[in-house]
VOBA-1610 file (N, C-alpha, C; in pm, whole numbers, padded with zeros to 5 digits, always signed):
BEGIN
Unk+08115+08881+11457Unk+08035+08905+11337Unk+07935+08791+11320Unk+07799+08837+11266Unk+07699+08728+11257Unk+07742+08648+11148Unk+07714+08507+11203Unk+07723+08376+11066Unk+07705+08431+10941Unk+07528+08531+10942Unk+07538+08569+10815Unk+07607+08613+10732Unk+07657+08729+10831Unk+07700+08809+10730Unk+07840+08781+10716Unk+07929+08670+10779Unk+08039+08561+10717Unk+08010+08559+10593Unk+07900+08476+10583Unk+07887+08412+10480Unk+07892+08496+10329Unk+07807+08637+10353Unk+07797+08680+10243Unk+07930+08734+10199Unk+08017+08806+10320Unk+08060+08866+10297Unk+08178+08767+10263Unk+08207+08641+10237Unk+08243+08517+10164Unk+08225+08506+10034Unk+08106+08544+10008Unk+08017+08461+09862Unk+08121+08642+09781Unk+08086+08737+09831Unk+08149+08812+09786Unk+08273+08825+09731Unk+08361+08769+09827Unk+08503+08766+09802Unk+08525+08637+09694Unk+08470+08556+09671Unk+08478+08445+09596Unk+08447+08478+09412Unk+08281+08580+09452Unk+08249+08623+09294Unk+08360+08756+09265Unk+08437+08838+09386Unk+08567+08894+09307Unk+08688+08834+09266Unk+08708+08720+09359Unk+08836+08643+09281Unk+08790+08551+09157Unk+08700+08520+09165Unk+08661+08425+09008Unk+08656+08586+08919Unk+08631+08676+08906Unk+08632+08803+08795Unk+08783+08856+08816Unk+08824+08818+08878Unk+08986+08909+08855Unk+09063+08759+08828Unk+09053+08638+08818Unk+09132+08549+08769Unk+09094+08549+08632Unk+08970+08569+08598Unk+08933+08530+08459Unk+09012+08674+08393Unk+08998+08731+08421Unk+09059+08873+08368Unk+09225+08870+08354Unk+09305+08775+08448Unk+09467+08768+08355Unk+09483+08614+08366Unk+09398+08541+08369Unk+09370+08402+08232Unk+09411+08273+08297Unk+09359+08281+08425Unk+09419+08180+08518Unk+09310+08108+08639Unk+09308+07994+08607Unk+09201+07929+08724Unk+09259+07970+08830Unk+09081+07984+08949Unk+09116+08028+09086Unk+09173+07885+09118Unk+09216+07915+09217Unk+09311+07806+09320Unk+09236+07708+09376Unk+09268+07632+09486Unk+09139+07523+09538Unk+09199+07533+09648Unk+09288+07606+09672Unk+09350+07637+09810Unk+09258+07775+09892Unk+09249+07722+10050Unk+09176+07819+10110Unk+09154+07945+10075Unk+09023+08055+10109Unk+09109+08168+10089Unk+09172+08271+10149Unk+09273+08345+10129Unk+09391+08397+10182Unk+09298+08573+10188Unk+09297+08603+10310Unk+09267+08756+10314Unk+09326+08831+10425Unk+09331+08926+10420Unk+09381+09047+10533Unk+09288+09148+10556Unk+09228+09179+10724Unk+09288+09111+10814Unk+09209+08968+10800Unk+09267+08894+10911Unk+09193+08789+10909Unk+09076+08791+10973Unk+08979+08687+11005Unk+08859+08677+11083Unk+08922+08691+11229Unk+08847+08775+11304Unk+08669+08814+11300Unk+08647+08957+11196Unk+08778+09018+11208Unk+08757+09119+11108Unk+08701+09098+10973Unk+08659+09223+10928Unk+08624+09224+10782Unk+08707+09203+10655Unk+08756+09111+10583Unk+08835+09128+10495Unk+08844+09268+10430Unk+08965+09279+10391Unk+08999+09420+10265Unk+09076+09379+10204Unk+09181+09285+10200Unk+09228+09246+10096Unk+09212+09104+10083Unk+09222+09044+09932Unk+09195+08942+09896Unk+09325+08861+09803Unk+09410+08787+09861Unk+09504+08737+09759Unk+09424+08634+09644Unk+09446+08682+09519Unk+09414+08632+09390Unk+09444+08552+09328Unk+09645+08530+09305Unk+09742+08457+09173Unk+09853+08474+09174Unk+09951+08423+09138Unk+10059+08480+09109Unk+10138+08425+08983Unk+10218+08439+08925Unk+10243+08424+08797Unk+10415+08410+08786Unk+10521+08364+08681Unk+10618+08358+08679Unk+10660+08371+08596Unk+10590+08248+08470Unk+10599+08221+08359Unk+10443+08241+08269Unk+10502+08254+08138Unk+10360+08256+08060Unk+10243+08181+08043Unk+10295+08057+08088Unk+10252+07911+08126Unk+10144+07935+08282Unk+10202+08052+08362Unk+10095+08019+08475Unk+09952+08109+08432Unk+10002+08242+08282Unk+09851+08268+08244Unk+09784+08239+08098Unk+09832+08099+08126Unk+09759+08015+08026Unk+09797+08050+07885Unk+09923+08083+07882Unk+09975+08179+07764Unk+10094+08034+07706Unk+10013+07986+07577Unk+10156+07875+07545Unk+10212+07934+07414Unk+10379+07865+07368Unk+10356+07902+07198Unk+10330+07852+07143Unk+10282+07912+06983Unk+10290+07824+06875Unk+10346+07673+06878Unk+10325+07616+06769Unk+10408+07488+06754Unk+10528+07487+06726Unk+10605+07597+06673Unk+10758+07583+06596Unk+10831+07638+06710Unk+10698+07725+06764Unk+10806+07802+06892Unk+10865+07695+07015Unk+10711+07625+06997Unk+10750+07486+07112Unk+10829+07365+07073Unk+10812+07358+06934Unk+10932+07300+06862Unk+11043+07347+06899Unk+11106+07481+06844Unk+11213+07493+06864Unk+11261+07449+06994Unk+11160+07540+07078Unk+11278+07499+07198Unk+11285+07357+07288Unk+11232+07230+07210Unk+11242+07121+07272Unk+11366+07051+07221Unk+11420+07125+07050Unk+11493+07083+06983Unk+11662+07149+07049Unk+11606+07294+07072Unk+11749+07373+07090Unk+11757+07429+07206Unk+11640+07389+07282Unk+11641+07444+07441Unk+11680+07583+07444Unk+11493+07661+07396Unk+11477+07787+07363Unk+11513+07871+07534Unk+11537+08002+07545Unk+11543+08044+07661Unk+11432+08054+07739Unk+11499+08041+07853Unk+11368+08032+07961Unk+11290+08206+07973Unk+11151+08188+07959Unk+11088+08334+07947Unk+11066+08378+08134Unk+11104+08304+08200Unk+11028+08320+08334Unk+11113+08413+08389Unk+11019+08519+08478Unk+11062+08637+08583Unk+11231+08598+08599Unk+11273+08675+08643Unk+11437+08597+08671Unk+11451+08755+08835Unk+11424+08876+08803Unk+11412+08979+08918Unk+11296+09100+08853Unk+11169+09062+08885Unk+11098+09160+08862Unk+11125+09271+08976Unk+11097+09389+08867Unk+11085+09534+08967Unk+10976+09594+09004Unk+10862+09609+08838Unk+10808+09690+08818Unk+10687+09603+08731Unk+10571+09634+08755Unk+10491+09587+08651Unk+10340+09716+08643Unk+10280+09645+08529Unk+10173+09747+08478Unk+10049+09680+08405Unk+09965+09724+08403Unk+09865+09616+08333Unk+09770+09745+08282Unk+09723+09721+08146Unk+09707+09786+07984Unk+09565+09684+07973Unk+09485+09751+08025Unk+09388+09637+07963Unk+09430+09503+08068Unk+09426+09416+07910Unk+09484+09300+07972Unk+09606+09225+07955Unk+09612+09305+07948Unk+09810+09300+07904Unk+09865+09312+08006Unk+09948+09259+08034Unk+10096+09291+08147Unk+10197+09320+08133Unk+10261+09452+08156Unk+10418+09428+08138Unk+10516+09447+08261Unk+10623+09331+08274Unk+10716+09363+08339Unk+10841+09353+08358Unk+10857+09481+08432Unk+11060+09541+08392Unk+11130+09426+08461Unk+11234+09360+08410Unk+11302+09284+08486Unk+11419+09292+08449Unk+11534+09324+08542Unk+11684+09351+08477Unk+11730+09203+08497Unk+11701+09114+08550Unk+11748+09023+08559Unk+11726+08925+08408Unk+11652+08959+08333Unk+11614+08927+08220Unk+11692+08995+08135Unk+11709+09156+08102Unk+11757+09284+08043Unk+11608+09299+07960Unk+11498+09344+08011Unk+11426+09407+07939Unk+11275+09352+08036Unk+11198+09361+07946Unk+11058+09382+07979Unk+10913+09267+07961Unk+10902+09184+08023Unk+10824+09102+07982Unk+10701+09176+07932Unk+10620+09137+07819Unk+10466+09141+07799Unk+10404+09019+07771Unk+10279+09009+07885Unk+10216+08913+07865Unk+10070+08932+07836Unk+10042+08883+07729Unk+09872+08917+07703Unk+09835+08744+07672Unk+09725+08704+07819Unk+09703+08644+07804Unk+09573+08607+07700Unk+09488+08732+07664Unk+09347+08691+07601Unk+09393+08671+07472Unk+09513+08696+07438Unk+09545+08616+07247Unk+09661+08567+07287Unk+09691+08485+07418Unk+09834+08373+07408Unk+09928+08413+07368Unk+09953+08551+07388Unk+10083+08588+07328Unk+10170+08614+07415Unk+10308+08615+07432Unk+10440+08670+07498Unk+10572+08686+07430Unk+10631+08781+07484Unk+10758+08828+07439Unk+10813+08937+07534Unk+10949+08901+07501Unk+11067+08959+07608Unk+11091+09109+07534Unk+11092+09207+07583Unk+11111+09372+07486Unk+11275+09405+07553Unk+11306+09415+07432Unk+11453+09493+07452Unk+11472+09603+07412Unk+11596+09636+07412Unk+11631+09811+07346Unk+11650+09804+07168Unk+11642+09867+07115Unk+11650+09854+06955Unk+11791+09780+06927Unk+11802+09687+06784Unk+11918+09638+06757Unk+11928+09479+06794Unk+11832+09465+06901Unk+11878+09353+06999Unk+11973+09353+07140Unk+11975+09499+07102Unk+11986+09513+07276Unk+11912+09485+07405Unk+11980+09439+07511Unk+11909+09435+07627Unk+11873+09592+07703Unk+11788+09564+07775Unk+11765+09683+07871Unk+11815+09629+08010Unk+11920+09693+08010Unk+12045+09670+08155Unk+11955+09671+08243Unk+11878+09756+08313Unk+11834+09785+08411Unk+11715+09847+08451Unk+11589+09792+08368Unk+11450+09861+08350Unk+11368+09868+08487Unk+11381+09947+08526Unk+11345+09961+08690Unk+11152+10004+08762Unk+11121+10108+08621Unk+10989+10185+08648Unk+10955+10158+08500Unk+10784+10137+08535Unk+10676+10160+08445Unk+10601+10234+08439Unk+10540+10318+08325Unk+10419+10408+08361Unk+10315+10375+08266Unk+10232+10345+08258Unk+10091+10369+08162Unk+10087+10456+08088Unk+10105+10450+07952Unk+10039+10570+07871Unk+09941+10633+07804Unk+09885+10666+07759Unk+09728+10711+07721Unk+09692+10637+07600Unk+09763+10572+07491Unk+09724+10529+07390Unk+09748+10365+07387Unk+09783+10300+07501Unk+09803+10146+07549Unk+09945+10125+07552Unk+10056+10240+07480Unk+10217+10267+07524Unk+10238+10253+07655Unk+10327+10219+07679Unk+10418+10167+07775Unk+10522+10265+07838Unk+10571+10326+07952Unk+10695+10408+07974Unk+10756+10317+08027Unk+10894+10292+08016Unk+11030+10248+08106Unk+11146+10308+08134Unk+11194+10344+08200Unk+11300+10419+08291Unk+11454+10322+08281Unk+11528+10335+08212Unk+11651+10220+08280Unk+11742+10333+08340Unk+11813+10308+08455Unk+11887+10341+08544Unk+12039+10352+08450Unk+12074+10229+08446Unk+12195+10185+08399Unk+12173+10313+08281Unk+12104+10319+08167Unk+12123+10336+08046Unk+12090+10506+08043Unk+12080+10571+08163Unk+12000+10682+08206Unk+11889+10731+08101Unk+11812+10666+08047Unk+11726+10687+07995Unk+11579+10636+07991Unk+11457+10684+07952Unk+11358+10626+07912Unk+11288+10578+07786Unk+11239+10510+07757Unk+11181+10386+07647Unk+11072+10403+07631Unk+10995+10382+07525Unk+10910+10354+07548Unk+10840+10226+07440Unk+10689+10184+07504Unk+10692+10029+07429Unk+10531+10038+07394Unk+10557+10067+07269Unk+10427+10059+07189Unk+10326+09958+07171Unk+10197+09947+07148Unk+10149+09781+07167Unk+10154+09708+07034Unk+10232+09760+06948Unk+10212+09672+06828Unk+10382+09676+06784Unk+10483+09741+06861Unk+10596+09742+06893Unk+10684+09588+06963Unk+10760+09559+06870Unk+10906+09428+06943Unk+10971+09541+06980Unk+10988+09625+07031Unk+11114+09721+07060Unk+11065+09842+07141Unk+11180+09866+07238Unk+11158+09958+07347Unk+11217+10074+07293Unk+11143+10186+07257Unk+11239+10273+07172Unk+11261+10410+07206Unk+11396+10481+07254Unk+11433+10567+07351Unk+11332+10699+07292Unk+11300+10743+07436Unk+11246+10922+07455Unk+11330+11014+07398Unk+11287+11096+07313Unk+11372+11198+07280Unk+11362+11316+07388Unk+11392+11297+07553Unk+11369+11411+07612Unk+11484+11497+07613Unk+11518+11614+07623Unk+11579+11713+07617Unk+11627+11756+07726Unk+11690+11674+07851Unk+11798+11699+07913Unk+11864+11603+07988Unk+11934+11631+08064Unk+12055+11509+08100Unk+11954+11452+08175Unk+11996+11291+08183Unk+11930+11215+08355Unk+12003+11167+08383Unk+12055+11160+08528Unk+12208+11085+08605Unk+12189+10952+08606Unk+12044+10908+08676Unk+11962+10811+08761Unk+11807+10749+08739Unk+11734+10796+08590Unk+11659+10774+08616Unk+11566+10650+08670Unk+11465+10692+08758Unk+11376+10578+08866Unk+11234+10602+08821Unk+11211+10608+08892Unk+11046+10641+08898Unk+11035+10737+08775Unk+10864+10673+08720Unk+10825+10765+08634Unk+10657+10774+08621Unk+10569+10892+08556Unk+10467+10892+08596Unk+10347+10966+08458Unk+10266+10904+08444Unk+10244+11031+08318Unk+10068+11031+08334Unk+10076+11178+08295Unk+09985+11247+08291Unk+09897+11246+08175Unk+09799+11173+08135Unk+09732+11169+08067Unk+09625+11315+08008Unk+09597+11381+08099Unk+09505+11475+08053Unk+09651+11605+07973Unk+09804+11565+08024Unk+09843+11648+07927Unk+09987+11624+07901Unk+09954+11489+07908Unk+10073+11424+07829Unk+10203+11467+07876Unk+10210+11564+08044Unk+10328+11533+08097Unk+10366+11404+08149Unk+10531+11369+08150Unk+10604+11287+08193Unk+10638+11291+08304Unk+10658+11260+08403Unk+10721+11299+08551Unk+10836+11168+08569Unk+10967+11230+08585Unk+11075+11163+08582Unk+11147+11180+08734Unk+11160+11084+08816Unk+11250+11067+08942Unk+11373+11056+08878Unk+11444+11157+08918Unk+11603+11142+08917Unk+11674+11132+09068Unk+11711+11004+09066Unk+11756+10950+09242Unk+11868+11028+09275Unk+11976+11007+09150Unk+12146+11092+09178Unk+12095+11247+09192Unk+12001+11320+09138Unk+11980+11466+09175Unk+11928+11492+09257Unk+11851+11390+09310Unk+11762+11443+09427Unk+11638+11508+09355Unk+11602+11508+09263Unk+11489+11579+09198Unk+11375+11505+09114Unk+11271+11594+09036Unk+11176+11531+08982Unk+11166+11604+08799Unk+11187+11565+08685Unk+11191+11632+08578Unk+11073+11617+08528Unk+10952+11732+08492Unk+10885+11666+08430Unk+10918+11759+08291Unk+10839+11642+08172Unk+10866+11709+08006Unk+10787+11710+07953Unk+10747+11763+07873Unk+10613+11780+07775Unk+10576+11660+07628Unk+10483+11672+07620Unk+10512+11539+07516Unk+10580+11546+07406Unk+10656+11674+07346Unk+10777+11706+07245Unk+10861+11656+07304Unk+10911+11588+07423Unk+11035+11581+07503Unk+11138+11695+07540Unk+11081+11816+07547Unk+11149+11948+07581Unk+11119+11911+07779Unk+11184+12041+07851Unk+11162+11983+08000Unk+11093+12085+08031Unk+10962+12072+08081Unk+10861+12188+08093Unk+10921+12233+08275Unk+10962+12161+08356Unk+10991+12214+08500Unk+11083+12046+08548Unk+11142+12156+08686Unk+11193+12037+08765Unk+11172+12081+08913Unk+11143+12019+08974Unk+11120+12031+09148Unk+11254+11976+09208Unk+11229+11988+09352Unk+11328+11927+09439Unk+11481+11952+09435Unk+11525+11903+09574Unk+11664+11900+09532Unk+11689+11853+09669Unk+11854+11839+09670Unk+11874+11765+09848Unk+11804+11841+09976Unk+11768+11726+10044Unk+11782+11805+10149Unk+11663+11709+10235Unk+11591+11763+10369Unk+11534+11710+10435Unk+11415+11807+10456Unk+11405+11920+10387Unk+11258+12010+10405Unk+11159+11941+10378Unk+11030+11996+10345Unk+10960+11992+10285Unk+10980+11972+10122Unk+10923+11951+10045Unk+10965+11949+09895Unk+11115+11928+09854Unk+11236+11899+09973Unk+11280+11807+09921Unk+11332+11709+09915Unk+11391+11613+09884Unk+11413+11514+09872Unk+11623+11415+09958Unk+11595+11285+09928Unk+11734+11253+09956Unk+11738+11130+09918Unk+11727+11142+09747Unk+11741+10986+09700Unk+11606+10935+09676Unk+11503+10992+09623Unk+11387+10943+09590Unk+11374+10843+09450Unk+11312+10758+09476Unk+11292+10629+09382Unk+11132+10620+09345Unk+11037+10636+09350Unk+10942+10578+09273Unk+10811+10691+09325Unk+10742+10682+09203Unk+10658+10823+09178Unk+10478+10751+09166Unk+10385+10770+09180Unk+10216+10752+09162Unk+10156+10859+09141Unk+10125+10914+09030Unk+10024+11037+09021Unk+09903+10941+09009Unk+09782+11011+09110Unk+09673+10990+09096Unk+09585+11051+08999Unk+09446+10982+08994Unk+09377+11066+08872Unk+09363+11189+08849Unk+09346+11275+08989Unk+09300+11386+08997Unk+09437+11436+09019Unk+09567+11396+08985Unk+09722+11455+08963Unk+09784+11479+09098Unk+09743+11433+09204Unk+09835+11424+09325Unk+09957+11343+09278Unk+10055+11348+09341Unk+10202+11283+09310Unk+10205+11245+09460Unk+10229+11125+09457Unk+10321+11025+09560Unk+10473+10977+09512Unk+10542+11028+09621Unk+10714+11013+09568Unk+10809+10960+09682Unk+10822+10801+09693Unk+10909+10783+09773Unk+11052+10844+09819Unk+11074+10929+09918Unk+11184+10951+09938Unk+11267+10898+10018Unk+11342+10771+09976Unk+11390+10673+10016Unk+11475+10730+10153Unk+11614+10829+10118Unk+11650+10787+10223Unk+11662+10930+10366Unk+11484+10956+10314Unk+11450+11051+10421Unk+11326+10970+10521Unk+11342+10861+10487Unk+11236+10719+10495Unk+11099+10784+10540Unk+11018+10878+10426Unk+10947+10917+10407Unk+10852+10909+10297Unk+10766+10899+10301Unk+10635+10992+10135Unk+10631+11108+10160Unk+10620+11189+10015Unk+10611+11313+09996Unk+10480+11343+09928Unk+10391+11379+09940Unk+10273+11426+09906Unk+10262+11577+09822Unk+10266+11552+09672Unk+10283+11700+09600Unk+10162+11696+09515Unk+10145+11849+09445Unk+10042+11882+09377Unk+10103+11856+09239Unk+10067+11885+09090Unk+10082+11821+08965Unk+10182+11892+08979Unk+10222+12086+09011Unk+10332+12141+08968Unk+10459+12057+09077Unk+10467+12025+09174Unk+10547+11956+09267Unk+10545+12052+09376Unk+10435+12116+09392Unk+10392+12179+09540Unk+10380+12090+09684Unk+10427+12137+09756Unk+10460+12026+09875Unk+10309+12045+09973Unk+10238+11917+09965Unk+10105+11869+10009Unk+10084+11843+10153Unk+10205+11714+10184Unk+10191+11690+10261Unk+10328+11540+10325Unk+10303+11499+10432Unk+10402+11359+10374Unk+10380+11295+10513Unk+10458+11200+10512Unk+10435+11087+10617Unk+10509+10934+10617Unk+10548+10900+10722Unk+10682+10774+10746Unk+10759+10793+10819Unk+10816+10749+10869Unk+10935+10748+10976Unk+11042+10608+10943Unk+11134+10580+11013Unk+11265+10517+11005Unk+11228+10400+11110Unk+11226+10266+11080Unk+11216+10193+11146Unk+11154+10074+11099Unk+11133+09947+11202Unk+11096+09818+11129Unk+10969+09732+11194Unk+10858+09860+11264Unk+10781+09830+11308Unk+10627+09861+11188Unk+10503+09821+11230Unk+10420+09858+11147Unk+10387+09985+11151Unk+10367+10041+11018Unk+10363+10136+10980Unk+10541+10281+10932Unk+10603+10162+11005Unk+10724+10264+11007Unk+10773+10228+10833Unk+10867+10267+10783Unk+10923+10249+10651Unk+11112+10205+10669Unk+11116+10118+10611Unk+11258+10071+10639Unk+11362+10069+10501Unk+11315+10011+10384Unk+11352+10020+10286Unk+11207+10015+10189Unk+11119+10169+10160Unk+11046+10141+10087Unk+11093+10176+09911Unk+11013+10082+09862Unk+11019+10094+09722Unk+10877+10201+09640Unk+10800+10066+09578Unk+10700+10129+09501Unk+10554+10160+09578Unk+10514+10219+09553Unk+10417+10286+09607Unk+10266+10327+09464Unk+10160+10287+09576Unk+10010+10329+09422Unk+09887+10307+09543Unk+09819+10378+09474Unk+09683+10454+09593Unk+09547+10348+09464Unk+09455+10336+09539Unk+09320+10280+09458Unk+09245+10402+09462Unk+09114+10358+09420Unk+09028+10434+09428Unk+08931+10510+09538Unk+08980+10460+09646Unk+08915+10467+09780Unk+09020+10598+09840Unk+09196+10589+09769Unk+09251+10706+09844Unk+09354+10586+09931Unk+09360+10498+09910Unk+09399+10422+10030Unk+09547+10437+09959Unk+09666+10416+10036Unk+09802+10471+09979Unk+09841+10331+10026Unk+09919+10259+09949Unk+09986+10115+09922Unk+10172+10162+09891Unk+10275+10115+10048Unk+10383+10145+09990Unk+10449+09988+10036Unk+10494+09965+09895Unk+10592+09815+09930Unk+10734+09869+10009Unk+10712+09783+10092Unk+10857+09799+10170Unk+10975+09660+10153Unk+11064+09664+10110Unk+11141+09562+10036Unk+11180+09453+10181Unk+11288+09546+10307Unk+11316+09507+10408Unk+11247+09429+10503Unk+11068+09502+10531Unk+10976+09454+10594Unk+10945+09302+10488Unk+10944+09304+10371Unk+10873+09194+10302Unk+10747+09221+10304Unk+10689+09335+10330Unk+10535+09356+10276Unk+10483+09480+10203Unk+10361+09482+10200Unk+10303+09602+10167Unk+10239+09670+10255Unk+10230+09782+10300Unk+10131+09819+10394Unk+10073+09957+10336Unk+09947+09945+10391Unk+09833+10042+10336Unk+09802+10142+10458Unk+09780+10284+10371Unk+09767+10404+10451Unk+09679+10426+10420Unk+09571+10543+10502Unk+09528+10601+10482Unk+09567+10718+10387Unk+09448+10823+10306Unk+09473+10957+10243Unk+09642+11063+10353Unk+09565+11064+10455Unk+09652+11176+10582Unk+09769+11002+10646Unk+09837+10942+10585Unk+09938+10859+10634Unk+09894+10818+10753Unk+09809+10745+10798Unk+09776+10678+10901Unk+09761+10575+10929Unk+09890+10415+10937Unk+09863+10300+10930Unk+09733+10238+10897Unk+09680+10138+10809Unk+09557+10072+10861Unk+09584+09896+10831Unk+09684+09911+10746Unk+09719+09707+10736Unk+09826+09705+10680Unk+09878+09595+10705Unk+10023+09515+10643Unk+09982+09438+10595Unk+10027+09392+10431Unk+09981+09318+10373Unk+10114+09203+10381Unk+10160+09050+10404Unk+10258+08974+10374Unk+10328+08953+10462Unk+10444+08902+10450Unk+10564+08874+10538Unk+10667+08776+10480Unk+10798+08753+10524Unk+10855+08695+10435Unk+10866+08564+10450Unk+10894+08476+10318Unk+10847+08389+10297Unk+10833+08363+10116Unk+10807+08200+10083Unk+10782+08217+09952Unk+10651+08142+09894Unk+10576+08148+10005Unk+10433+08066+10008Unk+10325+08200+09936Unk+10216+08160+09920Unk+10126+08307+09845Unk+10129+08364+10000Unk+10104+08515+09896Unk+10117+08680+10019Unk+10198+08676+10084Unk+10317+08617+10095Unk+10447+08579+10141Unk+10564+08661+10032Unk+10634+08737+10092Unk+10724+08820+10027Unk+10855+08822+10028Unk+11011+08826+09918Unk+11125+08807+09960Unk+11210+08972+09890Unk+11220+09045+09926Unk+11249+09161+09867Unk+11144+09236+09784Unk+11007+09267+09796Unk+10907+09263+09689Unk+10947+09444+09658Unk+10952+09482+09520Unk+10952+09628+09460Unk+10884+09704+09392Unk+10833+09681+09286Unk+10703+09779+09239Unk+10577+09726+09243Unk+10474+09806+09229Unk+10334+09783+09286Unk+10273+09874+09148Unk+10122+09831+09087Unk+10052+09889+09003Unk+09923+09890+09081Unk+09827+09927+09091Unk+09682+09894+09094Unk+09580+09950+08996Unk+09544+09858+08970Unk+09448+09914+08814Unk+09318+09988+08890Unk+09231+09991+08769Unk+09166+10090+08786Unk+09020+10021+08849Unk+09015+09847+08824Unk+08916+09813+08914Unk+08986+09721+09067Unk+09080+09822+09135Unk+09122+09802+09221Unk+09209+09654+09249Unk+09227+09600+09174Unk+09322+09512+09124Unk+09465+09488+09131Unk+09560+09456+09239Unk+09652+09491+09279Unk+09792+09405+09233Unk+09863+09447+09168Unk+10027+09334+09097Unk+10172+09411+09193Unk+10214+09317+09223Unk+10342+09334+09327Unk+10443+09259+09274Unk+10532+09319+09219Unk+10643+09299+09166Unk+10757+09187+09322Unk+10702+09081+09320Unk+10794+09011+09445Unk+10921+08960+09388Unk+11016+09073+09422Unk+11172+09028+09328Unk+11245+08944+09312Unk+11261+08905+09494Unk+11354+08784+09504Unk+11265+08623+09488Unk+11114+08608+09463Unk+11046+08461+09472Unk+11045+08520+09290Unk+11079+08586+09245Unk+11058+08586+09077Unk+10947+08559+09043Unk+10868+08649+09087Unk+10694+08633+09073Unk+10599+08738+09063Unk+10494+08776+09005Unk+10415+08879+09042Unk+10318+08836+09131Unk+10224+08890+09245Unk+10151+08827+09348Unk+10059+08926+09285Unk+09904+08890+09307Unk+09836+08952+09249Unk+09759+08962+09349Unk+09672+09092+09379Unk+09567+09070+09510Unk+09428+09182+09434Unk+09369+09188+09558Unk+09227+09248+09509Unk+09150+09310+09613Unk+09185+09460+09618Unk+09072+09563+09724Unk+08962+09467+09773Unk+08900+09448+09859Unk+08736+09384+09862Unk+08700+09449+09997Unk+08746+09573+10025Unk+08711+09651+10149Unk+08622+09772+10115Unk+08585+09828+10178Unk+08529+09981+10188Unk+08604+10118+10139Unk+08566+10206+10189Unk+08636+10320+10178Unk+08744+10366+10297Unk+08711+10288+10403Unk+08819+10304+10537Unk+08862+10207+10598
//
């Protein structure tokens, strides 16, 4: 590649990481910068930040709060096993059972707090997040077989009134243009979705190894235009469905080479179509094409940046903006599209 176009295509990646640091409230680094692939290739991805505590996005408390806890050695707010995260604007939230509940962090008014279940309950086991249309929050706990949800002017995660049993719920997904829910149930092998009364408008799937269905599926991505991406864990596959759960298409295989799937988790597509599934085992992320066709591995393990130790849910916002729930370094890694369309 010509010097030049190094260079620009440098100056580029630099004016996107200074706009996506300023955006969750954290100076860029002074450390090299980190991209995939590497040179001579063209960058496409760009590592950004990563975060732990409220402290790494510039988020402090009050004085009584920092009082208190110098006096009574307040609890520690930092990641302890993130799963799942989501970003609202500029808000963050994330599920961490190792905590029992849900961090939110908004760094543009310095605020944070830990979300539990009503009462002062913990949330045993908050596994999946979904975005909701009015800056609400969805959460899924496993343990508690139920879903939550977390309002933005809400201290409290406060249960779905949906209208039928869940064994397992995992993955969850919602539909904005009509306010369906899409619920992974792992113990059924199936997908519930409900209407926004919480009645159950349909359910897809069930065991098996066909087409449409499933064997232990964990984590769900509807795209804008309502495609569903649905890990089916232990058919070590993606399932590619239409909004009703019409079977599209799919792609993965069993194994611990690139592109193969070994233990994948969360899974989320950008705007380009490009399909992002974290794989926990591998320690990375790797990116597909629309039709499942390898094109990069993002990480490896390790606890240095883009370095991964069990990593599980994945969000990507809407200006291609990427948060990876890295479970075992108790961190979110933050990265940033800066590629094309292929």
């Amino acid at each position: 590649m010509a010097t030049g176009v190094r260079a620009a295509m440098a100056a580029a990646w630099v004016a996107l990481v200074l706009s996506a640091c300023s955006t969750i409230g954290r100076e860029p680094s002074s450390e090299p910068p980190l991209v995939w692939p590497p040179e001579p290739d063209p960058p496409r991805v760009a590592f950004v930040t990563m975060f732990s505590r409220p402290a790494d996005l510039g988020i402090s408390g009050g004085f009584f709060e920092r009082l208190a806890g110098a006096l009574f050695g307040g609890a520690d707010s930092r990641l302890v096993r993130p799963m799942a995260v989501v970003a609202v604007e500029h808000v963050l939230y994330v599920a961490d059972p190792g905590a029992g509940g849900v961090h939110r962090f908004d760094p543009a008014k310095s605020r944070y707090r830990l979300t539990g279940a009503p009462g002062g309950r913990p949330l045993p086991s908050p596994v999946a997040l979904a975005r909701g249309l009015r800056g609400e929050v969805y959460v899924s706990d496993s343990a508690l077989a139920s879903v939550f949800v977390i309002r933005p002017d809400s201290k409290v995660a406060v249960p779905v009134p949906l209208r039928a049993t869940l064994r397992q719920p995992t993955g969850i997904a919602f539909d904005p243009a009509t306010a369906r829910l899409y619920v992974v149930d792992t113990a059924a092998h199936r997908v519930h979705v409900f209407r926004q009364d919480g009645t159950l408008e349909s359910t897809f799937g069930q065991r098996g190894t066909g087409d449409g269905e499933f064997n232990y599926p964990t984590l769900i991505w509807r795209t804008p235009t309502g495609t569903l991406y649905v890990t089916d864990s232990n058919n070590f596959r993606v399932q590619i469905l239409d909004e009703h759960g019409r079977f599209l298409g799919k792609f993965g295989r069993h194994g611990d080479a690139s592109g193969d799937l070994a233990r994948h988790k969360g899974i989320a597509t950008d705007h380009h179509g490009h399909v992002y599934v974290v794989d926990a085992l591998l320690h990375a992320v790797q990116i597909f094409d629309d039709a499942g066709r390898f094109l990069l591995a993002v990480g490896a393990l390790g606890r240095d940046r883009g370095e991964f130790w069990l990593p599980a849910g994945i969000f990507i916002a809407d200006d291609d903006t990427i948060y990876v729930a890295d479970s075992y370094n108790q961190r979110v890694q933050v990265f940033r599209y800066v590629g094309g369309p292929t």
